[in-house]
Every structure is written in C-alpha cells, then in structure tokens.
C-alpha positions as CSV (number, residue, x, y, z in Angstrom):
1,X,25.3,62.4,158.1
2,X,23.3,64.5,156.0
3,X,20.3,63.5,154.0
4,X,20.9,64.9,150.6
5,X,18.7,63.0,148.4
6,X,21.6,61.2,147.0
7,X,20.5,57.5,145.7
8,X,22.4,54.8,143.9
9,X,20.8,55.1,140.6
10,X,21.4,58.8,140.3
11,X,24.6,58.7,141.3
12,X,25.7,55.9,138.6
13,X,23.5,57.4,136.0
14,X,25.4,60.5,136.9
15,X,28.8,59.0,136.8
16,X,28.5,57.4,133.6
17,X,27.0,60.0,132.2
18,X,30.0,62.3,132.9
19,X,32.4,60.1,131.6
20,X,30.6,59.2,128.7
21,X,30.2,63.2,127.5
22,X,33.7,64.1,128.3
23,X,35.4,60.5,126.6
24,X,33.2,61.8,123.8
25,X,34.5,65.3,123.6
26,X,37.8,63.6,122.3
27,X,36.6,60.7,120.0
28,X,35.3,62.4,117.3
29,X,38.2,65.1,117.8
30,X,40.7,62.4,117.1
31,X,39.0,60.7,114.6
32,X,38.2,64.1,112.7
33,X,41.8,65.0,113.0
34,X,43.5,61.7,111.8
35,X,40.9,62.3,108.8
36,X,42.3,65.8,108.2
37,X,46.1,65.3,109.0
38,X,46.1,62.4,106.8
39,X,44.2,64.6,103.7
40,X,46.8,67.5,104.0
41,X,49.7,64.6,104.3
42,X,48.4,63.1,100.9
43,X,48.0,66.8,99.7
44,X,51.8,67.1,100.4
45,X,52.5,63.6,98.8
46,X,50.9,65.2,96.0
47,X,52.0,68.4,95.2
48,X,55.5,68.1,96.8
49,X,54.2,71.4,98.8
50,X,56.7,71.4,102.0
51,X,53.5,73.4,103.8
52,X,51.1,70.8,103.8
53,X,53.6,68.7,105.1
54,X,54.5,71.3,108.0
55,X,50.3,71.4,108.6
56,X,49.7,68.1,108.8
57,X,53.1,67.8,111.9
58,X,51.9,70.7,112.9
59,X,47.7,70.2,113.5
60,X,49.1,66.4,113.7
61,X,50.2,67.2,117.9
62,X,47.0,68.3,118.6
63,X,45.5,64.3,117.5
64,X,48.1,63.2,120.0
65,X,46.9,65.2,122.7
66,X,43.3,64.2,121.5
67,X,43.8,60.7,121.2
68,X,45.8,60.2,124.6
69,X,43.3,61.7,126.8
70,X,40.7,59.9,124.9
71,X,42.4,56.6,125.8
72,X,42.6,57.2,129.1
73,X,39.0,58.3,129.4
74,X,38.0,55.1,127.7
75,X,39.7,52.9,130.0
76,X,37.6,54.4,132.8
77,X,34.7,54.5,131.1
78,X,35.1,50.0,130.2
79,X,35.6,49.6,134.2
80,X,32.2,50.9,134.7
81,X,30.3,48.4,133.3
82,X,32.1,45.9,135.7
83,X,31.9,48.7,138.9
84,X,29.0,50.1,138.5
85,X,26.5,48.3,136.1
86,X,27.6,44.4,136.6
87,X,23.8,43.4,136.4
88,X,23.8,44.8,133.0
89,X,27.6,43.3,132.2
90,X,25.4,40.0,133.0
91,X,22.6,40.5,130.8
92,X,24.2,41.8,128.2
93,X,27.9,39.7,128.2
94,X,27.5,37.8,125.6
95,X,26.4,40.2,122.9
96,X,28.5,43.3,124.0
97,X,32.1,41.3,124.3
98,X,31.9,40.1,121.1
99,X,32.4,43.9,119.3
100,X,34.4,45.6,122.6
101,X,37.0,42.3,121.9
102,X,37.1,43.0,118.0
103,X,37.0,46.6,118.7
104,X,40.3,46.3,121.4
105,X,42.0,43.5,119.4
106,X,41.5,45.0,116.0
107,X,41.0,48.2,115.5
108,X,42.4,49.8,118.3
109,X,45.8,47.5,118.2
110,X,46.0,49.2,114.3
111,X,45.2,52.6,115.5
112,X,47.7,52.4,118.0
113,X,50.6,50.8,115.9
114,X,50.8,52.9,112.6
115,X,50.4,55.6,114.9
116,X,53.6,55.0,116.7
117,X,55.3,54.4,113.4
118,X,53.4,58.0,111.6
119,X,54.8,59.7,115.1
120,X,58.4,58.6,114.7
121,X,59.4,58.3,111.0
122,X,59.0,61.8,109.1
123,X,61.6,61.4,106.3
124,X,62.6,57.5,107.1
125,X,60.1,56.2,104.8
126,X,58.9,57.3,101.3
127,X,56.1,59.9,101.1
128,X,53.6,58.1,100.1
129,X,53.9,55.1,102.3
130,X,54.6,57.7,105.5
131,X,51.1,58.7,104.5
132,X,50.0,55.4,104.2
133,X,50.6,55.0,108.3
134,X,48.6,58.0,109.0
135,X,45.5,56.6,106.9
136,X,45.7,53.3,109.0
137,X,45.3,55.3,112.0
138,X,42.7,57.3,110.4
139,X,40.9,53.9,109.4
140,X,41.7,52.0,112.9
141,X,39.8,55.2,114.5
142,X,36.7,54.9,112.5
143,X,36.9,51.0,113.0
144,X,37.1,51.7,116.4
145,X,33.6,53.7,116.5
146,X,31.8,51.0,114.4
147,X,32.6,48.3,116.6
148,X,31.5,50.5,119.4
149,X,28.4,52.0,117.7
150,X,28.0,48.1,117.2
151,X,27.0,47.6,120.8
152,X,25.5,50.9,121.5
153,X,23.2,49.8,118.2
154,X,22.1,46.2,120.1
155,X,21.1,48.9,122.8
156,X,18.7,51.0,120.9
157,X,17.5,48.0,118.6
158,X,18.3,44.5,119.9
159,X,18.5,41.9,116.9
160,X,19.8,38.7,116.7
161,X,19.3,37.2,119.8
162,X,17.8,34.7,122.1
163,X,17.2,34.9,125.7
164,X,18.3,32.2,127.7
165,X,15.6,30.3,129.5
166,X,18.4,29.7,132.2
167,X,19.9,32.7,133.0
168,X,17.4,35.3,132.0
169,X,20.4,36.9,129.8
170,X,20.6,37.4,126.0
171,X,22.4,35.4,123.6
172,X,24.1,35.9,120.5
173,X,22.6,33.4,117.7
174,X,23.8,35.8,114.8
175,X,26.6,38.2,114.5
176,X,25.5,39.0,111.2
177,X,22.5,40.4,112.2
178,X,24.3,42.3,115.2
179,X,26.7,44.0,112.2
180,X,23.7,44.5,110.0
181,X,22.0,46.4,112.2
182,X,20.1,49.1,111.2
183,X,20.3,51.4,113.7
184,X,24.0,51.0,113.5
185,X,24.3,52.0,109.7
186,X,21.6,55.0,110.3
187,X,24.1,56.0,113.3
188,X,27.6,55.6,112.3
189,X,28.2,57.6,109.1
190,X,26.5,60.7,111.3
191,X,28.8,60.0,114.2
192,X,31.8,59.8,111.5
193,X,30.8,62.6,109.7
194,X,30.6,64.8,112.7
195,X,33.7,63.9,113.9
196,X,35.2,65.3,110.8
197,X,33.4,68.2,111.2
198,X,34.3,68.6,114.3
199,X,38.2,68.3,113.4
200,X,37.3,70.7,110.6
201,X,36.0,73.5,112.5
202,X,38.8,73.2,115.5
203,X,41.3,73.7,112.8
204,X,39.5,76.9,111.4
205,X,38.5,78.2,114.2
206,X,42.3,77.4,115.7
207,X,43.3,79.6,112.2
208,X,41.0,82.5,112.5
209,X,42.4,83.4,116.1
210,X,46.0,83.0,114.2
211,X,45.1,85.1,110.6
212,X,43.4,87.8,113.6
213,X,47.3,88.2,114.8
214,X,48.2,87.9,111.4
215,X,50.6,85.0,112.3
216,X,52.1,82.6,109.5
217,X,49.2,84.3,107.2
218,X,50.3,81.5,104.4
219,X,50.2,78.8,106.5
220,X,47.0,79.6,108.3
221,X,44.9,80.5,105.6
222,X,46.0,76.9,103.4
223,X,44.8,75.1,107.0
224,X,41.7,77.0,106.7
225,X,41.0,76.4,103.2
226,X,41.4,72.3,104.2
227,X,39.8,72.9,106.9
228,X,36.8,74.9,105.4
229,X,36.4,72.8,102.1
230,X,36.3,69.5,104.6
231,X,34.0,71.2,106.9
232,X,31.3,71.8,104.0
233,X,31.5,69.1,102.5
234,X,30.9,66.6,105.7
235,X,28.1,69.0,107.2
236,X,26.0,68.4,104.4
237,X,26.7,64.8,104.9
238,X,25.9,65.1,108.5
239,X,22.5,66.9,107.7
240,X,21.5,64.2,105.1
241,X,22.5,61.6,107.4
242,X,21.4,62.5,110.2
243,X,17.8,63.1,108.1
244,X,18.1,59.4,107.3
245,X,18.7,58.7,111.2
246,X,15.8,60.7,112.3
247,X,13.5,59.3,110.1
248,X,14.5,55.5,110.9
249,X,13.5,56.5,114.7
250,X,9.8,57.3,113.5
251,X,8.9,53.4,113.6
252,X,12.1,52.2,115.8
253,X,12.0,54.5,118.6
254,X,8.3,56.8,118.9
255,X,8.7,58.3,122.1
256,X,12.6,59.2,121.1
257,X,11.1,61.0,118.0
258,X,8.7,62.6,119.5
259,X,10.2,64.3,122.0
260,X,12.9,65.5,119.7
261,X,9.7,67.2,117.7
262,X,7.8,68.5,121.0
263,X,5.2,66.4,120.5
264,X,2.4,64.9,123.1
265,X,-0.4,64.7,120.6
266,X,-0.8,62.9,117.8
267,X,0.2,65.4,114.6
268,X,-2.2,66.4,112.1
269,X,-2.3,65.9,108.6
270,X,-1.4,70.1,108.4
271,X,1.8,68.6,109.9
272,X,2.7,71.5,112.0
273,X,6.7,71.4,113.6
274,X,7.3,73.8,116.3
275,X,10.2,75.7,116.1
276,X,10.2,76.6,119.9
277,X,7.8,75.4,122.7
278,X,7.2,75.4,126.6
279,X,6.2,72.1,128.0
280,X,4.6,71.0,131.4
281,X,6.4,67.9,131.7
282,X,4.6,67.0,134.7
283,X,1.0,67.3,133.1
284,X,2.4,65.8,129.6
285,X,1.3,68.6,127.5
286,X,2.9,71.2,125.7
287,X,2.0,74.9,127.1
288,X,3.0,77.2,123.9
289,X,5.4,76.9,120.7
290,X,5.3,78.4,117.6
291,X,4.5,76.6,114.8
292,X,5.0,76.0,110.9
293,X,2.4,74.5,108.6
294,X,3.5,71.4,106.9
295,X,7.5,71.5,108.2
296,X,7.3,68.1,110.3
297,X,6.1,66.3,107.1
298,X,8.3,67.2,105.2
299,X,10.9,66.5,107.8
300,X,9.1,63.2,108.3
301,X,7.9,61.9,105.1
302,X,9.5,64.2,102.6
303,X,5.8,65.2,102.1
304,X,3.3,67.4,103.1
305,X,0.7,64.6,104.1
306,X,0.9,62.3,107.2
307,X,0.5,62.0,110.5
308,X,3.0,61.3,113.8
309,X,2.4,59.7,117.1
310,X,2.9,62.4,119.7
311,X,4.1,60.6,123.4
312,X,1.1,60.4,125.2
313,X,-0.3,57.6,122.5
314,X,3.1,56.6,122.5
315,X,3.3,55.9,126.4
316,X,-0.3,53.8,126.0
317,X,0.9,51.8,123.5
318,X,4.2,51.3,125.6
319,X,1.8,50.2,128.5
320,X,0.1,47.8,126.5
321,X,2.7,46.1,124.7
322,X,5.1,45.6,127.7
323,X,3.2,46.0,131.4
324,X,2.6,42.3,131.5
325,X,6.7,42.1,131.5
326,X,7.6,45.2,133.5
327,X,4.5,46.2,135.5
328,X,1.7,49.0,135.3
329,X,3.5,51.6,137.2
330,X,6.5,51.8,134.6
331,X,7.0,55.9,133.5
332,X,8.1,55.6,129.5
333,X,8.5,59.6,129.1
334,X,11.5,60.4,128.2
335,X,13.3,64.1,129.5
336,X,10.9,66.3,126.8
337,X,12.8,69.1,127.3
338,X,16.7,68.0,126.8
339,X,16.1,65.8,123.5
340,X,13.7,69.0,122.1
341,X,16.4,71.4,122.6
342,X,19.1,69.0,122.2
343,X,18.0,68.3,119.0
344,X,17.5,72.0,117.5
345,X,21.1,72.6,118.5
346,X,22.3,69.7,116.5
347,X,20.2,70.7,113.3
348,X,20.6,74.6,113.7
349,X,24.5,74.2,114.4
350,X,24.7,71.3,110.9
351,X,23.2,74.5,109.1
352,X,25.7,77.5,110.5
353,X,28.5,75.0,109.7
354,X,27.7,74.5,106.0
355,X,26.9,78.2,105.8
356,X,30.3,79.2,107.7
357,X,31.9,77.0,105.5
358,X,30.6,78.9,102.2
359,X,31.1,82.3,103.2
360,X,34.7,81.0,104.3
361,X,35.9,80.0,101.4
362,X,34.4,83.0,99.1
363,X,36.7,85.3,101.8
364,X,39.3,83.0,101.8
365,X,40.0,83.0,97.9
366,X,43.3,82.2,96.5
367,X,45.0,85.0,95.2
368,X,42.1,87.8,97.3
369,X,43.1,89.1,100.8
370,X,38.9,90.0,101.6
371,X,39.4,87.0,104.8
372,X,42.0,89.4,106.4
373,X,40.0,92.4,106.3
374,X,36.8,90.5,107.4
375,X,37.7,90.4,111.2
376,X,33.9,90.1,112.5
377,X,34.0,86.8,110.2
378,X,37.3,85.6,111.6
379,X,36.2,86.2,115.5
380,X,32.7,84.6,115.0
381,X,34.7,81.0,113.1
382,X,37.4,81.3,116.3
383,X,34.5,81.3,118.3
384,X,32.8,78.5,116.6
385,X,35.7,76.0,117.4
386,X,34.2,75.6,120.7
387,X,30.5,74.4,118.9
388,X,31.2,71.0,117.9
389,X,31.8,70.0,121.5
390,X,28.6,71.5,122.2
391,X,27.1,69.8,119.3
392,X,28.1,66.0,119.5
393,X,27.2,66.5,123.4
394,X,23.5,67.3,122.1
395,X,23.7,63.9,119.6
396,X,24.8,61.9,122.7
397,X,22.2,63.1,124.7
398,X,19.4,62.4,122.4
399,X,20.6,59.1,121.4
400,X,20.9,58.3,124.9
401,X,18.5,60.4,126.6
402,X,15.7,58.7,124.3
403,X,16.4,55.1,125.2
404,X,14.8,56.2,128.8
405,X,14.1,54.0,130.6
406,X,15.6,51.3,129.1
407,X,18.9,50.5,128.6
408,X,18.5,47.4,126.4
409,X,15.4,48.7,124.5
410,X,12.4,46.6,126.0
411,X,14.3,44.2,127.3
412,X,16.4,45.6,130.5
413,X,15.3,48.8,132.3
414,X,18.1,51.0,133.8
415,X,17.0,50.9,137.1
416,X,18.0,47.0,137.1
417,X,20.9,46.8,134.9
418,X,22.8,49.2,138.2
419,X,25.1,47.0,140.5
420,X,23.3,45.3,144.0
421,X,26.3,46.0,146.0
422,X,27.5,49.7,145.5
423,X,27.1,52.7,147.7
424,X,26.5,56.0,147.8
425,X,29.4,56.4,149.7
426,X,31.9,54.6,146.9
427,X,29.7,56.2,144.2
428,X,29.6,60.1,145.7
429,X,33.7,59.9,146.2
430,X,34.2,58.4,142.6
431,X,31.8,61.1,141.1
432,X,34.1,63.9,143.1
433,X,37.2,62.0,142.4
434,X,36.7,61.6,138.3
435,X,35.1,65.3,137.8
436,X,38.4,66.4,139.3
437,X,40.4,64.2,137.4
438,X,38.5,65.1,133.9
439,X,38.5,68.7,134.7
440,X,42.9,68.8,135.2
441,X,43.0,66.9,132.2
442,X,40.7,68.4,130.2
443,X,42.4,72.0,131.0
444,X,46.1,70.3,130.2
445,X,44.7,69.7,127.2
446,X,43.7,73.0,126.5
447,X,46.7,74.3,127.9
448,X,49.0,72.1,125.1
449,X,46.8,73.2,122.4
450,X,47.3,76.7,123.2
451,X,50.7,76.3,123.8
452,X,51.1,74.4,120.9
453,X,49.2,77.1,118.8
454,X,51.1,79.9,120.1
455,X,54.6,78.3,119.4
456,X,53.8,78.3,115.6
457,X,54.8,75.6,112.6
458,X,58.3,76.8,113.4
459,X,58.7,75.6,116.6
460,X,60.2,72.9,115.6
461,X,62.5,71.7,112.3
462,X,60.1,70.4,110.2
463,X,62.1,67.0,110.0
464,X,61.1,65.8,113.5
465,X,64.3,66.6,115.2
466,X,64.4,69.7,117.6
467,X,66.9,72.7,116.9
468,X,69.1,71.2,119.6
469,X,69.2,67.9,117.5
470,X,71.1,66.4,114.3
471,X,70.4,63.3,112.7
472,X,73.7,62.0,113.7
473,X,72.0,61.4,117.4
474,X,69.5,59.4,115.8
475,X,69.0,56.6,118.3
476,X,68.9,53.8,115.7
477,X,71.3,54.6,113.6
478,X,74.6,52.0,113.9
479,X,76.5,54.4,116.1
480,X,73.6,54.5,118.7
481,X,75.0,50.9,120.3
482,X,78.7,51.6,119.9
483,X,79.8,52.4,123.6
484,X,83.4,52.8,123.0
C-alpha cells in the first residue's frame, strides 16, 4: 500500500474538524432564524399584518431545513468523542457529561417540542400563544449553545475542578464555577449574536436576489427591512462583544492573542497593529506587514499606552511554567497564519455588515422606491448571504485553532486525548465516507432553499393546508376516526 504520510492524529484532527465547521454552518443558521421568524411572528401578533405572518411560514421552512441537517450533523459529531477521542471522553467525562446531559435533556427536548407544535398548528391556537411556541424554540436553541459553549468554555479555561489522584482524570467539585465561567460569558453572547446575524443577512441577501426579479416586491422588501434592522443592530453587538472576548484572551490565552495580532515580539509602547503581514512560521518571525501607530492599544487597552507579549516570550514562558509536566520538546506555536487572517475576516466582515445594514435601510425607505433602482447594492447584499458561513468558520477556527496544542488548556495535549486503538484505515474511510455524506446533504439543502425561494410566499395557502387540502381532512378533527 502506498505511503502517503497519512497518521492517526491528522486524520482525527481532520475528521473532527470537518464535522465541527460544517455542524456549525447550521447552528447559528437555525438559531438566527428561530430569532427572526419568531420577531416577524410577534410583528404579525402585533399589527394584525397577514404579511408578516406569511414571512415568518415562509423564511420559517428554511429553519426546518437548517435545523434538521444540524441535528443530524450533531449526532455524528457526539459519536466522535467515543470513536475517535475516548482518551479525552476519559479525562474529561465527568466535567463534559454534566452540560451535554442538560443540554440534550433540557434544552434540546424544548427546542424540539414547541417546534413540532409551532410546525403543525397555524390558526389552532390564538396568535399570541402560536407565537409563544416559536419563542421557546428560539430560547431552547440558544439554551442549547450555552450548555455547549459550557464545555467548549472548561476547554479553553478549566475552573472548578480537581484531578483525581487515582485516575489522572478531572473532577467536577463545582458546577457553579463551570456556569460562571468567564470564558463562557465573553463567548456566548458573540456566538449568539452572530448567529442572528447570520439569519439576518441569509434573509437579505435571499431578498435582494428576489427584489433583482422584482418578485413579491412588498413582501421582499418588509423581509429585508426585518432582516436589515436585525442585522445592524446585532453586528454592533457582535463587534462590542466580541471586543470584550478579545480582550479577556490578553491574560487567559497569550499565544491565542498574539497570533490573532501577528505578533512574535513583544509590542511597544507606540503600540503598532499590522493590518497585513508575511510571516516565517518556521523561523518565528514576522517578514513584512504594514503597520499603524497606536491601533493595537487601543484595541487592547482602550488606550494609547501599553505593551503586549508577542509569541516567542509567550512560548518561553509556556516552557517554563509547564515542561516539568509535558517535557522540553513540546511546540506551543499556534498556526500564525490561520488565526491572523482568520481573525481580520471576522472583524472586517462585523464592519461591512453594520455598514450594509445602514445603507440598506436608507435605500430601502418606506414609502421611496431608491432600493429597486440601486441593483449594484442589491447584487453585492445577495452576494453577501454567503459571508456569514465564511465568517463564523473564521470564529471557530480561532477559538479552536488557538487552544493548540492543547485540548484541555494545560492540562491534556491533543496528541493524547486521540483514541489507542484506531486506524488509519477506519479513520481515512470515515473521513471519505462523511465528506461525501456532508457534501449531498449540504447541496440538498441548498437545493430546498432555492427551491423554496423560487416557489414564492404563495406556494402554499397561508393557513398550512396545501391547495389540494380543506380543513375538513384535518386529521384530528372527530371525523378523522369514523371509518364507517
């Protein structure tokens, strides 16, 4: 057989890593569209406006499509841990099953009820409770992602623990401190708001194409007024969250934060951020970049003194503080290059958002036709439905990325959380096998939306029933078990 460099590290790293970015193409889709569905429900509960109630069926399929492939991709992603990382399922069992049991038990039970009942009961229950089901869903997603964002929080910045002389394996000795987290509270409103603005910016990009076939104009430009006013709104929110985050990661995680800024010496008090740079990542040094006076402390400190620890002092004090533990030939770089760029994208796009957002709405005016005439706006938001995917990839990556090499931060390394008995047969077939799975279903999913979008709000009566349909063949209405 052929040598191809293939090792059982990569390979798992790889596989996880797959299934991680495309479960979490869909998680903040779905949770940004329950958020938006249920906004233009209320909006109809409100006003008594039949359209909003026709927007929120209507963008409503595309959170079932969303949220069903995101189940599915979860599943696979839980077996993992048990398949492919059981020597970190060991290490870390009894602080991770607390929040995945809550999260399953909990919040995904409530998701996954109210949403049956928002799915199946248009015009069987008053307005306002109907919408009522659809903000349960909305708050059993974001439930959901604490509980998860929970663990993944334990990950970056392990608190309240012990580790059991016996085993070797950490132990829970407060929950409390495991929900308090910091790292949890600096993550989860980013992750939240970015899901919404990721929902946001589907829908309006989803409406430009639309209002550029000038198709349903009325109900495509009150989708992209939600849709735009939402978007603004929780893109600043991102940005000054997401500050907060980046800031917390100064102290928590040095090497994360310096990469992100391009840094392998120590800052000086001129505080200069590059904007762009070319690294030698094998030499640890950075070859060129163009830099501004005084940006990174002002990003840093929210002042224009101070000083940050670029990697290379970051990697000695690394050394010192854990070779005793983990041995002198540990490498605590992280990839320079992904979390830099990865990072710029994230901030640049939080920017183009909030601006899109703005000149949006100006165009899109109540009672002024200027968003019609302004295709080169329209084709540029339609294309811009595609970024968020882009974006929360480039958050995942530098929250994840920049844990290297742990993946318990300084207490388990990656290399030994993998599992001892594992292939690279069984792990070279699964890779092949889910990447051809993720791919059909990813492209079915496109497929409906489009589908979907083309049909139009009319495709169906607006009461739940196809045109085929009366409410007569209602199958729980009395007549329904009457076989005579």
């Amino acid at each position: 057989m052929l040598n191809l460099g293939l090792d059982i590290l990569g390979l798992a790293r790889f596989q996880f890593g797959m299934t991680t970015v495309f479960h979490f193409f869909f998680v903040p889709f779905s949770i940004g569209l329950a958020f938006v569905v249920a906004v233009m429900e209320t909006m109809y509960a409100i006003k008594g406006d039949k359209d909003y109630k026709k927007m929120a069926q209507f963008w409503g399929k595309m959170f079932l499509y969303s949220f069903a492939v995101g189940v599915v991709t979860g599943i696979i992603q839980e077996f993992q841990f048990g398949m492919n990382w059981s020597e970190y399922s060991r290490f870390m069992g009894d602080i991770f099953g607390a929040p995945l049991a809550i999260e399953a038990l909990a919040a995904f039970f409530l998701e996954s009820t109210f949403i049956g009942m928002w799915m199946f009961t248009w015009d069987r229950f008053n307005k306002w409770v109907h919408t009522l089901f659809i903000w349960l869903v909305m708050f059993g997603s974001s439930l959901s992602a604490l509980w998860i964002l929970a663990a993944n929080s334990f990950m970056q910045n392990p608190l309240g623990y012990i580790i059991n002389q016996k085993t070797g394996h950490v132990q829970m000795v407060s929950f409390g401190k495991v929900v308090g987290n910091p790292q949890l509270w600096n993550e989860f409103p980013h992750v939240i708001f970015g899901a919404f603005v990721t929902a946001a910016f589907v829908i309006a990009g989803c409406s430009a194409w639309r209002l550029l076939k000038k198709d349903h104009v009325t109900f495509y430009r009150k989708s992209l007024n939600v849709a735009l006013v939402i978007g603004l709104i929780f893109s600043l929110g991102s940005i000054a969250s997401g500050d907060l985050q980046t800031r917390y990661l100064i102290n928590n995680q040095p090497m994360k934060f310096a990469a992100m800024e391009g840094l392998y010496k120590n800052s000086t008090n001129k505080g200069e951020w590059a904007a762009v740079s070319g690294f030698d990542t094998k030499q640890h040094k950075t070859t060129w970049s163009v830099d501004v006076p005084y940006v990174l402390n002002l990003l840093s400190f929210h002042k224009t003194t101070g000083t940050v620890k670029g990697m290379n002092q970051v990697n000695k004090d690394m050394h010192a503080k854990y070779d005793k533990k983990f041995g002198s030939d540990m490498n605590y770089y992280v990839p320079t290059k992904t979390l830099f760029w990865s990072f710029r994208i994230m901030a640049g796009a939080g920017a183009l958002f909030a601006l899109l957002a703005i000149v949006g709405l100006i165009f899109n005016r109540k009672r002024s036709q200027l968003i019609m005439k302004q295709r080169w706006f329209l084709y540029i938001l339609g294309l811009c439905l595609w970024l968020p995917f882009v974006v929360n990839t480039a958050g995942w990556f530098v929250t994840e990325f920049g844990r290297y090499p742990w993946i318990v931060y300084g207490l388990l390394t990656i290399a030994d959380a993998v599992s001892p008995n594992v292939s690279v047969a069984s792990l070279l077939t699964t890779n092949i096998v889910y990447f051809a799975m993720f791919a059909i279903m990813g492209l079915i999913m496109i497929i409906l939306c489009h589908r979907t979008l083309k049909a139009g709000p009319d495709a169906e009566n607006t009461d739940g029933y196809s045109a085929g349909d009366t409410k007569e063949l209602d199958p729980y209405s009395k007549g329904a078990f009457n076989h005579d």
